[in-house]
C-alpha positions, 0 to 999 in steps of 0.5 A: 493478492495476499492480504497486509496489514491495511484496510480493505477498501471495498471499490463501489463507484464503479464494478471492475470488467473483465480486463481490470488489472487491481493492485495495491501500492503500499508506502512507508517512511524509508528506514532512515527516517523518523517515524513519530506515528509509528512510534506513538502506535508503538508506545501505546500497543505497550502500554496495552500489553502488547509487550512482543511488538519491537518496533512499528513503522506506520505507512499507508496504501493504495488499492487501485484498479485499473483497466484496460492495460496488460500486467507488464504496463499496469506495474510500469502506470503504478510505479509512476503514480508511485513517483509522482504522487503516492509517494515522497520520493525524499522520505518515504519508499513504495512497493507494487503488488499487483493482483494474482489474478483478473477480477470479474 
């Protein structure tokens, strides 16, 4: 899984098997929507000389292992989180990344 701009949550309750499938579900407002935080975080990397940054849209993500499914039904399970919790399906859109590989 390539590495974005989120934290790397490290999952310790419970170690991944040799079938688990990780993934990240990553959400952000759609573009038609006001963003206010990303727009603040925007301002004040300005205010600190980060003067390139254009425009920032803040959002959040989901590092999910799962286990026991094949990738075809890991990306369908994570697509419905995505619609029925994750994501707000009225402001907000998601994408699904599912890792290159199995864990171990």
């Amino acid at each position: 899984m390539k590495t974005i701009a989120c934290e790397d949550y490290r999952l310790t309750q419970k170690k991944a098997s040799n079938t688990s499938l990780r993934a990240r579900v990553t959400v952000f407002p759609r573009p038609e929507i006001l963003d206010p935080q990303g727009k603040a975080i925007g301002d004040a990397l300005a205010r600190l000389g980060f003067n390139q940054v254009r425009e920032v849209r803040a959002g959040k993500c989901f590092d999910v292992v799962l286990d026991g499914v094949g990738r075809a039904a890991a990306g369908e399970l994570l697509r419905q989180m995505g619609d029925k919790l994750l994501a707000n399906p009225v402001v907000e859109d998601f994408t699904v990344e599912l890792d290159s590989g199995e864990t171990s």
